[in-house]
C-alpha positions in Angstrom: 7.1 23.2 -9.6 5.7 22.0 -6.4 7.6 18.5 -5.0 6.1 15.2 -4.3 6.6 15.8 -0.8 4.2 19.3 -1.2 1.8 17.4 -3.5 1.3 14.4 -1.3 0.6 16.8 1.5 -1.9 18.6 -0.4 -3.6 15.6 -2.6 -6.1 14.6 0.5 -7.1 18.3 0.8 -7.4 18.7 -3.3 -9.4 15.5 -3.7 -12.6 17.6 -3.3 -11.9 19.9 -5.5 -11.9 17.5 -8.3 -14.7 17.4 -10.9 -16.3 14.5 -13.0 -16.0 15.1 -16.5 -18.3 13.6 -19.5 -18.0 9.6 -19.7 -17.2 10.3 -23.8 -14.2 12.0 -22.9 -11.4 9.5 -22.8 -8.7 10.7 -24.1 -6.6 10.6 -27.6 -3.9 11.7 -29.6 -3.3 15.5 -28.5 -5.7 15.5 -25.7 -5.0 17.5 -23.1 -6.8 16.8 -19.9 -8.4 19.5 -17.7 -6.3 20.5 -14.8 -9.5 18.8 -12.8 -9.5 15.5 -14.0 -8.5 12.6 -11.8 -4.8 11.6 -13.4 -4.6 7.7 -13.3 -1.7 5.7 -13.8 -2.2 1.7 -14.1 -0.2 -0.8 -13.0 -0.7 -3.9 -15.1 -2.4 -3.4 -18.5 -3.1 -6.7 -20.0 -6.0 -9.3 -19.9 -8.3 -8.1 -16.6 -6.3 -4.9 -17.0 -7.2 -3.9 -20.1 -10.7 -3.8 -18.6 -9.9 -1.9 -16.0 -8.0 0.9 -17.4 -11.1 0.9 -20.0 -13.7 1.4 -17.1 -11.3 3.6 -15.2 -11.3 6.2 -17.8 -14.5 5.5 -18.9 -15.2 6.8 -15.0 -14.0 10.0 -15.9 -9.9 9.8 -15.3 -7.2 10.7 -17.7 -5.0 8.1 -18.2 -1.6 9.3 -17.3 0.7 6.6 -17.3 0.8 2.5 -17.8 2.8 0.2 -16.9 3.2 -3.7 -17.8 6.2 -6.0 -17.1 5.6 -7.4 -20.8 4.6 -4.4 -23.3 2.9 -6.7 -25.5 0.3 -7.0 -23.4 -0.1 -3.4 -23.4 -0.4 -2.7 -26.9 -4.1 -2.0 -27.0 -4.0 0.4 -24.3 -1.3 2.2 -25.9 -2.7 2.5 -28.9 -6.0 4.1 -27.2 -3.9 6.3 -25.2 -0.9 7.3 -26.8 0.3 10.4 -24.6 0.2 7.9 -21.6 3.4 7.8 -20.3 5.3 4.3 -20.5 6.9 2.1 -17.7 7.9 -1.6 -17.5 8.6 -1.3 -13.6 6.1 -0.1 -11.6 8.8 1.9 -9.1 9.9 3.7 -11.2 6.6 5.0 -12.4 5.4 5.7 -8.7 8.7 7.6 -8.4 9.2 9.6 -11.1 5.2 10.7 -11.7 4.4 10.7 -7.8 3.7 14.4 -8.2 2.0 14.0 -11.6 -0.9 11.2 -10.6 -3.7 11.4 -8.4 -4.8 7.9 -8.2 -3.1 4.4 -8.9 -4.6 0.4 -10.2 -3.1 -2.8 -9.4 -3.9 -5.4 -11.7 -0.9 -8.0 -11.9 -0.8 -11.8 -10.7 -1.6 -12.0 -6.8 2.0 -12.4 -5.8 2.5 -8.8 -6.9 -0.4 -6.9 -5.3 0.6 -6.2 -1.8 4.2 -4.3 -2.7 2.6 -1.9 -5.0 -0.4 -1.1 -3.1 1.5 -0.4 -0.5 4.0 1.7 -2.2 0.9 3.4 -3.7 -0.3 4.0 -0.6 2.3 5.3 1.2 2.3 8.4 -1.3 -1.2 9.1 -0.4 -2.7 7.8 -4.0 -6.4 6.7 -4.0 -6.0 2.5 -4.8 -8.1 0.4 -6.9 -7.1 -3.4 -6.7 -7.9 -6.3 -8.4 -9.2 -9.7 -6.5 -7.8 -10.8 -4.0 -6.7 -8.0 -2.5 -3.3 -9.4 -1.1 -1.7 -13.2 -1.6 -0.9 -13.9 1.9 -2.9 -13.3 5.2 0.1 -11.1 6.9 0.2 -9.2 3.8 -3.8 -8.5 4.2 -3.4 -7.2 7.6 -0.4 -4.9 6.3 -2.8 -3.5 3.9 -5.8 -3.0 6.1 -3.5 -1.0 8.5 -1.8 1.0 5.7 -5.4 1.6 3.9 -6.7 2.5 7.3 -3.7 4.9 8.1 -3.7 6.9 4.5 -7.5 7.6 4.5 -7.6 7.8 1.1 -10.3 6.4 -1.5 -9.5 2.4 -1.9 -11.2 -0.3 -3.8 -11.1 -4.3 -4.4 -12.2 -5.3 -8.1 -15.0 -7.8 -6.9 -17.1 -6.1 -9.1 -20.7 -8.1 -7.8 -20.0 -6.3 -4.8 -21.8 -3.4 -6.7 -24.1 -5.2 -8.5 -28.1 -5.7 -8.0 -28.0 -9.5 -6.9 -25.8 -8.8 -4.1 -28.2 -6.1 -2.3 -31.1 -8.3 -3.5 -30.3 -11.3 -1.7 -29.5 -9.6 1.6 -32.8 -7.2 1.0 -34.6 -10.8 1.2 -32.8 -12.1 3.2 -33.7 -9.6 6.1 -37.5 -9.3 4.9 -37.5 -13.0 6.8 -38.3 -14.6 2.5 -36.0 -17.6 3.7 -36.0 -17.3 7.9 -32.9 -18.0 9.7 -29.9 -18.7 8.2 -28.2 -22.0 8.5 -25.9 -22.8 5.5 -24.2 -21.3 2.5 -22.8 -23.4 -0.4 -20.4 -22.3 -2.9 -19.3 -23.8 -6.1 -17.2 -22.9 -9.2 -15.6 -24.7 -12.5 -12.0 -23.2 -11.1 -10.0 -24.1 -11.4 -9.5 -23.2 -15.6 -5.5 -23.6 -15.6 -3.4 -26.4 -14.3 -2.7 -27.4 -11.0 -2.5 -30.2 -8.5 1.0 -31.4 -9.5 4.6 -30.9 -9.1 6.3 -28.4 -11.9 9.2 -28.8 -14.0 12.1 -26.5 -13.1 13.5 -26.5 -17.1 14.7 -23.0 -18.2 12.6 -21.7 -21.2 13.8 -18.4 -23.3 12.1 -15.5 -22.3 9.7 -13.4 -24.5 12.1 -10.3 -26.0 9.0 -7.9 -24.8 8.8 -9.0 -21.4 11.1 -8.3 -17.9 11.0 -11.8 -15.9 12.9 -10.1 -13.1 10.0 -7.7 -12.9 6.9 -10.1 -13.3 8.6 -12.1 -10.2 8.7 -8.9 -7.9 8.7 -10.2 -4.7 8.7 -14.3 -5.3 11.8 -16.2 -5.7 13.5 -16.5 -7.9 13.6 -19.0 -10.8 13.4 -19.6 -14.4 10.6 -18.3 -16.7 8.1 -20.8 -17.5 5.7 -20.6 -20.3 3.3 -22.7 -17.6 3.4 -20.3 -15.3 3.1 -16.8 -17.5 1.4 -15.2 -18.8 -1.8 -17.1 -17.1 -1.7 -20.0 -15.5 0.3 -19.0 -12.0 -3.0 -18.4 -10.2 -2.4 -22.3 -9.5 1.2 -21.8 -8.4 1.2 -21.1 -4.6 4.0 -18.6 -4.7 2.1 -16.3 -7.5 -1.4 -17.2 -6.6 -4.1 -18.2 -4.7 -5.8 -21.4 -6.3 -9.7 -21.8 -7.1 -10.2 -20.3 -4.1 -8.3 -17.2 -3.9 -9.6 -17.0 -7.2 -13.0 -16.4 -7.1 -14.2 -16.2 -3.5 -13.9 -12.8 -3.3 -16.6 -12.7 -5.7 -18.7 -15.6 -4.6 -18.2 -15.1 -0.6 -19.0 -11.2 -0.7 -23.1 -10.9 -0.2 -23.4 -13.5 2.3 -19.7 -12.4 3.9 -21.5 -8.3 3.7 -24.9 -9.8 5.1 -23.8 -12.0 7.9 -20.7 -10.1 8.6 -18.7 -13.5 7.9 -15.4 -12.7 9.7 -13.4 -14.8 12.7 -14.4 -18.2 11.8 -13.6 -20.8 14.8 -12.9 -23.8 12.6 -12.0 -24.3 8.8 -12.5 -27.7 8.0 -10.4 -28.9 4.4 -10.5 -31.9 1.8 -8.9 -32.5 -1.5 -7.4 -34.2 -3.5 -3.5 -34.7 -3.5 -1.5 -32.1 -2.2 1.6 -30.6 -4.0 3.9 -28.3 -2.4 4.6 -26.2 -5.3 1.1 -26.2 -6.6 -3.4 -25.7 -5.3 -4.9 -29.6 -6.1 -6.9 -30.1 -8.6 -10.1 -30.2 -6.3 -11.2 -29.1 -3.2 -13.7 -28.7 -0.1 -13.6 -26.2 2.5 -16.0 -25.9 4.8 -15.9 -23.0 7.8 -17.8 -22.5 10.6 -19.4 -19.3 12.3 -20.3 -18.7 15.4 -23.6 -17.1 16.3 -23.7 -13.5 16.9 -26.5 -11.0 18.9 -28.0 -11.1 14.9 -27.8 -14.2 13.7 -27.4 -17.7 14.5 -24.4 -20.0 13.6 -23.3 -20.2 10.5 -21.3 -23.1 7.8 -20.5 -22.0 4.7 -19.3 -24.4 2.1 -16.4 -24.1 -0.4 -16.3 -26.3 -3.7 -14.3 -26.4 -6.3 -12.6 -28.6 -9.4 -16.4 -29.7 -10.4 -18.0 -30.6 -7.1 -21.1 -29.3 -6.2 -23.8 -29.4 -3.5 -26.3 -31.9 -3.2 -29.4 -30.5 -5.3 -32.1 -28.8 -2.8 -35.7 -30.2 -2.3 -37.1 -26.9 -4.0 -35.3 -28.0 -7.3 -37.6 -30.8 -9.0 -35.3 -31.7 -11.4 -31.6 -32.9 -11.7 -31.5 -31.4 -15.2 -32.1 -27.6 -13.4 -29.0 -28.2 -11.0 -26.4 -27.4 -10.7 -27.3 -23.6 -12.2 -24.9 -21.6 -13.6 -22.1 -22.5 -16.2 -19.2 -21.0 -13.9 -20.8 -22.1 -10.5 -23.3 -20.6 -8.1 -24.4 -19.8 -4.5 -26.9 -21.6 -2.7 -28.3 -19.9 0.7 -30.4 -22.4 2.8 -32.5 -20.7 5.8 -35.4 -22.3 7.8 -38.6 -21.5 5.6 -36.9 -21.8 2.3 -33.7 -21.0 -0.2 -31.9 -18.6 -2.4 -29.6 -19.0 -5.2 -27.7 -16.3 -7.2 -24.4 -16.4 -9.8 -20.8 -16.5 -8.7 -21.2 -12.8 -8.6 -24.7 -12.4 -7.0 -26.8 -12.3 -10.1 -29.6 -13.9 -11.9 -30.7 -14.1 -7.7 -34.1 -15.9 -7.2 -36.0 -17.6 -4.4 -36.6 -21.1 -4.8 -40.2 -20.8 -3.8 -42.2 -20.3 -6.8 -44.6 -17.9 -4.9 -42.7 -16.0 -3.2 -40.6 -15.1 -5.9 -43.6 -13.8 -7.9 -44.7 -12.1 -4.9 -41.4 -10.2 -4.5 -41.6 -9.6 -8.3 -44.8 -8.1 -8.7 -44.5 -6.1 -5.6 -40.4 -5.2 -5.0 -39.6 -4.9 -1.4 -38.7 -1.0 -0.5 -34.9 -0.5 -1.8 -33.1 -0.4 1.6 -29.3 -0.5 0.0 -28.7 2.3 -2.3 -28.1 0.8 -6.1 -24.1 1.5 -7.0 -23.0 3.4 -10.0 -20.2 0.4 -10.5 -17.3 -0.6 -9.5 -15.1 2.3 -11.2 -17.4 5.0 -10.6 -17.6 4.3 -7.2 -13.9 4.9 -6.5 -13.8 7.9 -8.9 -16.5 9.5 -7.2 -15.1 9.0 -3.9 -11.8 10.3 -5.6 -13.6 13.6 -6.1 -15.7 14.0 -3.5 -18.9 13.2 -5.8 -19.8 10.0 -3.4 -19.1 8.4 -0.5 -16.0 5.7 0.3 -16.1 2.9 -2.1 -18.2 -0.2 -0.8 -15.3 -2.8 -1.3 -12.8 -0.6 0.2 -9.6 -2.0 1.7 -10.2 -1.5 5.6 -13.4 -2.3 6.2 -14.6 -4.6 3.5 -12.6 -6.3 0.9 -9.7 -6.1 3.5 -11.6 -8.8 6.0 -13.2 -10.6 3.1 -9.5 -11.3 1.1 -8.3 -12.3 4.9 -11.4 -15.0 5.4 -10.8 -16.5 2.0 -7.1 -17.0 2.4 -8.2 -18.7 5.8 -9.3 -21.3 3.7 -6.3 -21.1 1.3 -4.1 -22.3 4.3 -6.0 -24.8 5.5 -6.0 -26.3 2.1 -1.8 -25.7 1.9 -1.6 -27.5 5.2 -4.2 -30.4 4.9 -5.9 -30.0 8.4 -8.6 -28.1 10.4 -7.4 -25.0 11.2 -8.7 -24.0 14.6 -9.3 -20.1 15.5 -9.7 -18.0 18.4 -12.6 -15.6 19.2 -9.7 -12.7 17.8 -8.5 -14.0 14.5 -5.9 -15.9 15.9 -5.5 -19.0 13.8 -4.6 -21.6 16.5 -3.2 -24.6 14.3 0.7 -24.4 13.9 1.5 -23.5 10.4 4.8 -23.1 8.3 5.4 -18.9 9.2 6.2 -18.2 5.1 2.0 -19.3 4.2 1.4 -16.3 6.7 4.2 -13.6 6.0 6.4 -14.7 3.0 9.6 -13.3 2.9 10.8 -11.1 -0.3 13.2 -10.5 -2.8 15.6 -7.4 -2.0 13.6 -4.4 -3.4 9.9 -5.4 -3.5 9.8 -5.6 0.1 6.5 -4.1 1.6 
């Protein structure tokens, strides 16, 4: 039997190699998966999990192992895939089956995500990772540089990213339908789960199916809380992100792909109060671009907690704004505007005419339509397409690192002042930036 050491050599060479097979062919009792077949091992099984290790296979990947700090949550998926192999702790499954899987998904609270993509990473597996890619900025750039190092296929789970809307807008957006940009307003009903107030620290019993040394990983240590797991940490700032972190990697990523959105000079926050433990319950971030040889200047918008822009001129009606039940973009150019979902879809000009016009007559496709977000990183697995679009190093990477820009000035209350370079100029406590970790979950 060849070692891990042999196999990791080898798996960048033998990607290639690999073959799609049918999408009907998922797996079952007794199934026995051809020697070709992209073997996938999942990290985080429950909730937005269970969805991903459903389009993973359904991809064309045998599911070869799961793993979930709380087996209850994995009950569906191990009932669909019985001959999976089993694993509370996600080391152990990484070292025991490094020679046996190809490819590796990350879909556990935020607070989790940068250890075991980087331990995936460093054994050369292919990554797919759910939004935002990392919790902290430092933890970001570790990524990028890991992701950019290994080569190896990599891809965020901002899912619009692959969708229609998102290569719409920036198709019309380039055939001059709104002119120059100028602003870009974001909006969203996150957050969906308490926040904005200081937590009780009262010791509850854990559940009997689930490891709360595990689910903390790398965050400190403290009791298990019922109002933190198994949902609502994404408000907690040392498990997740807030509104924000939340669902800007969705929102941000067409105008963020079109306009190249990266090094902002100023981030400018408001909100209500501020907690240390905990995101407030509302919030308005607003950063500012510099103009570049192919566009102007740029300020883009950030609202959250149910605020929303002012209604635009093109809208007659208050009853037709805001649009969207979760929230929406709006992108304001000289000659006109575009709105779109939180994810890019349902896009449409506000000018009557020229939305009809684009209708009847479609501009010429100029970004090629994607397959989705899990085909994309099987085929690039296999060598049946090219690098996923959301990949780690050069897109999702950048876009998870100007989001959490925003994130910290939020945490700190104050502009946040950047040089030309990244550098974020405005003091700020060193843990927001590069947290420190429990012994064992250490990057």
């Amino acid at each position: 039997m060849s070692s891990r050491r042999d196999f990791v050599k080898s798996s960048a060479a033998s990607a290639a190699a690999f073959s799609i097979v049918p999408r009907h062919v998922l797996g079952g009792p007794g199934f026995t998966p051809p020697s070709d077949m992209v073997r996938y091992a999942a990290i985080g099984i429950g909730g937005k999990g269970d969805q991903d290790v459903q389009g993973i296979a359904k991809a064309g990947a045998s599911v070869a192992a799961l793993c979930d700090v709380d087996w209850r949550n994995g009950r569906r998926n191990f009932a669909r895939f019985p001959d999976a192999k089993r694993f509370k702790d996600y080391r152990e499954m990484l070292d025991t089956m490094g020679s046996e899987i190809d490819a590796v998904s990350v879909t556990v609270p935020d607070h989790s995500h940068a250890a075991a993509v980087m331990a995936a990473l460093r054994l050369n597996k292919p990554v797919f990772c759910q939004k935002p890619l990392t919790r902290t900025l430092g933890e970001a750039r570790a990524v990028m540089a890991e992701a950019k190092k290994r080569n190896v296929a990599t891809q965020m789970g901002n899912q619009g990213h692959t969708g229609l809307g998102t290569r719409l807008l920036r198709e019309w957006y380039e055939a001059g339908a709104i002119g120059e940009i100028r602003e870009v307003h974001y909006w969203t009903n996150r957050p969906i789960w308490p926040q904005g107030f200081n937590p009780d620290q009262l010791a509850y019993n854990t559940p009997s199916t689930m490891d709360w040394n595990l689910w903390l990983g790398p965050a400190p240590d403290r009791p298990y809380s019922p109002l933190i797991a198994p949902f609502n940490w994404r408000g907690y700032w040392d498990y997740g992100t807030g509104a924000l972190g939340d669902i800007a990697c969705h929102a941000m990523d067409a105008a963020f792909w079109t306009f190249d959105l990266r090094n902002p000079t100023r981030i400018s926050p408001d909100s209500t109060q501020l907690y240390e433990e905990t995101a407030p319950k509302s919030s308005r971030i607003d950063y500012e671009f510099p103009a570049t040889a192919s566009r102007p200047a740029i300020k883009v918008s950030w609202r959250d907690g149910g605020m929303w822009p002012p209604r635009p001129p093109q809208v007659a009606s208050t009853d037709q704004w805001p649009i969207g039940a979760d929230g929406g973009q709006l992108w304001v150019g000289k000659d006109g505007a575009m709105v779109a979902d939180i994810y890019g879809d349902n896009a449409r000009l506000l000018d009557d005419k020229k939305m009809e016009q684009f209708t009847k007559s479609p501009l010429p496709v100029k970004y090629a339509r994607s397959p989705g977000v899990y085909a994309e990183w099987i085929n690039a697995i296999t060598g049946k397409g090219p690098a996923p679009m959301s990949n780690f190093a050069g897109h999702s990477g950048p876009l998870t690192e100007m989001v959490l820009l925003g994130c910290v000035a939020v945490r700190a209350g104050r502009v946040l002042d950047l040089a030309p370079d990244g550098t974020i100029k405005t003091p700020l406590q060193p843990e927001w930036v590069n947290p420190t970790y429990r012994a064992g979950f250490q990057l």
